[in-house]
C-alpha positions as CSV (number, residue, x, y, z in Angstrom):
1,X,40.3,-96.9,44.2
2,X,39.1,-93.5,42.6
3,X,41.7,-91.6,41.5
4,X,41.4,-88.2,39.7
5,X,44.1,-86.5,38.4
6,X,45.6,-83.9,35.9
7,X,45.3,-86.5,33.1
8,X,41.5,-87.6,33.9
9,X,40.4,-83.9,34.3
10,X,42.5,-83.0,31.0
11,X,40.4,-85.8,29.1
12,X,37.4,-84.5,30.2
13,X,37.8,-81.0,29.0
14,X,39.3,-82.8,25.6
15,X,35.9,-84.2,25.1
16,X,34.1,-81.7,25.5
17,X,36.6,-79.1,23.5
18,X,36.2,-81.8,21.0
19,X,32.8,-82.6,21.0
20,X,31.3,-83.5,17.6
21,X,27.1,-83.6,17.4
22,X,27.1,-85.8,13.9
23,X,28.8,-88.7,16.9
24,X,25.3,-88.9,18.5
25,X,23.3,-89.6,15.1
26,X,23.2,-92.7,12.8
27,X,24.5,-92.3,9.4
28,X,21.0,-92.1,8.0
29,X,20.4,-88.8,10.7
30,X,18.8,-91.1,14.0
31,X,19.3,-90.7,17.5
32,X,22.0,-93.5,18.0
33,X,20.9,-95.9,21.4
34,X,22.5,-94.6,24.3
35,X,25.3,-98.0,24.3
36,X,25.8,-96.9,20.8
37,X,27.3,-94.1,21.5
38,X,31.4,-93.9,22.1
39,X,33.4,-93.3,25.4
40,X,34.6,-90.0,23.7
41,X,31.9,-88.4,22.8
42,X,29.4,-89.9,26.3
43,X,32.2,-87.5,28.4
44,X,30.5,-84.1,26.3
45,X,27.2,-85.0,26.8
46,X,25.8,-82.9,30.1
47,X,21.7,-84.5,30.3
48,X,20.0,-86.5,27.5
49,X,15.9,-85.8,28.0
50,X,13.3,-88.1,26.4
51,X,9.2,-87.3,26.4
52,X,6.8,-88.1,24.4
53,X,4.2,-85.8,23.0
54,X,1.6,-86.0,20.6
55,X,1.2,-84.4,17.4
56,X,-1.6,-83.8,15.1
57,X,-5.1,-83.9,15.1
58,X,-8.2,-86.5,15.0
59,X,-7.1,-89.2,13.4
60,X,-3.7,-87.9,12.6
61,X,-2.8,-87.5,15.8
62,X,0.8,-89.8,16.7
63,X,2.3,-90.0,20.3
64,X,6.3,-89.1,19.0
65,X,9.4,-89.5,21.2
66,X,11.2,-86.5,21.5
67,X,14.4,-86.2,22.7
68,X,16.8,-83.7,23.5
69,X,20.7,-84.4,23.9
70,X,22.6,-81.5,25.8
71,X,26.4,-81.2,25.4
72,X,28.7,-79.2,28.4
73,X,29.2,-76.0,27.2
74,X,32.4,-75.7,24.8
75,X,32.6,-72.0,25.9
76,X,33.7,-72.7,29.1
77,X,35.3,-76.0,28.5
78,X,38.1,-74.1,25.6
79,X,37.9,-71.4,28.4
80,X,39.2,-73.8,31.1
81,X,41.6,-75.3,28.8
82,X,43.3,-72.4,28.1
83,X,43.2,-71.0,31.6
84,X,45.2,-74.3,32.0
85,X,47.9,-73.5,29.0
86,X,48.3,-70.6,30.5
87,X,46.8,-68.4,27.5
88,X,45.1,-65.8,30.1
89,X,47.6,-62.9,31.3
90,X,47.0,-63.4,34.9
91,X,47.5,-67.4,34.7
92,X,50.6,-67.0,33.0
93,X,52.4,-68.3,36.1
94,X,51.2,-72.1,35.3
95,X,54.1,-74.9,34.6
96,X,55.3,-74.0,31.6
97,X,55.0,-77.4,29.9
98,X,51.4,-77.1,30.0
99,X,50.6,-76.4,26.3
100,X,53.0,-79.8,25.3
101,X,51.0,-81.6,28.0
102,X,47.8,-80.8,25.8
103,X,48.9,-81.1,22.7
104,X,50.6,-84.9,23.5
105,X,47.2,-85.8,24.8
106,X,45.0,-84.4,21.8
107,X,48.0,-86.0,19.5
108,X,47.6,-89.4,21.6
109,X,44.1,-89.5,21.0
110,X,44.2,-88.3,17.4
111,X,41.6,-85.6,17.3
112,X,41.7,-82.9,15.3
113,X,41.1,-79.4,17.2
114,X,37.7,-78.2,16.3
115,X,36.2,-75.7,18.7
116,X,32.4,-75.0,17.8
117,X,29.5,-73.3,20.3
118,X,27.0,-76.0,20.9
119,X,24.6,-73.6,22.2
120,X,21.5,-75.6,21.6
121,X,20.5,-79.3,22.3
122,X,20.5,-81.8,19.7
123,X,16.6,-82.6,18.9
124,X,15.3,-85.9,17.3
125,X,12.1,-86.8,16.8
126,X,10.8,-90.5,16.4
127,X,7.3,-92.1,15.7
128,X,6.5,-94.5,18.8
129,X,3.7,-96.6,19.3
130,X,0.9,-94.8,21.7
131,X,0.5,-96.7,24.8
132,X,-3.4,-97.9,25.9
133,X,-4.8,-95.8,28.4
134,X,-6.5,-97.5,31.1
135,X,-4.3,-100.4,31.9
């Protein structure tokens, strides 16, 4: 059974509030493999997008995989958490152990609060093999 629930929905916004970039990339600055990635950080990811395209000229030219890793916006996500606390005027009227309820679950999963705009996608751009036309 699917349940969803203030804690589920809570988390999600967490992940997203807390989103961190530098989680999708290897130490040495490469797109990690999608099952490298961790639970946390998969939540903030909205659409990954992978092409490849060529580049250069003649006998320069290299097929290269781009791809492109969008997070959920952290705008509306910090928006909708606060909306939640209760931090706009007119939603004032929410529980009033709202903010604990956030804070125990941020504490509980020990992240630090960090709000960013991640207004554009993640880019990475790796060398792959062209593939034989014709079959």
């Amino acid at each position: 059974m699917l349940e969803i629930g203030t804690e589920q929905i809570l988390a999600q916004v967490a992940a997203c509030v807390h989103s961190d970039i530098r989680k999708v990339f290897t130490p040495g600055g490469e797109l990690k493999k999608i099952h490298e990635i961790d639970d946390f950080t998969a939540k903030a990811i909205s659409k990954i997008k992978s092409e490849t395209v060529w580049r250069g000229h003649g006998e320069d030219r290299q097929a290269v995989l781009v791809t492109e890793v969008q997070f959920w916006s952290k705008v509306e996500m910090v928006e909708k958490a606060m909306k939640h606390l209760g931090m706009f005027r007119e939603d004032n009227k929410q529980k009033a152990d709202a903010m604990t309820e956030l804070m125990s679950y941020v504490a509980a999963h020990n992240q630090g609060l960090q709000v960013s705009d991640q207004c554009s996608p993640a880019r990475s751009t790796l060398p792959t093999t062209p593939t034989p036309s014709g079959g």
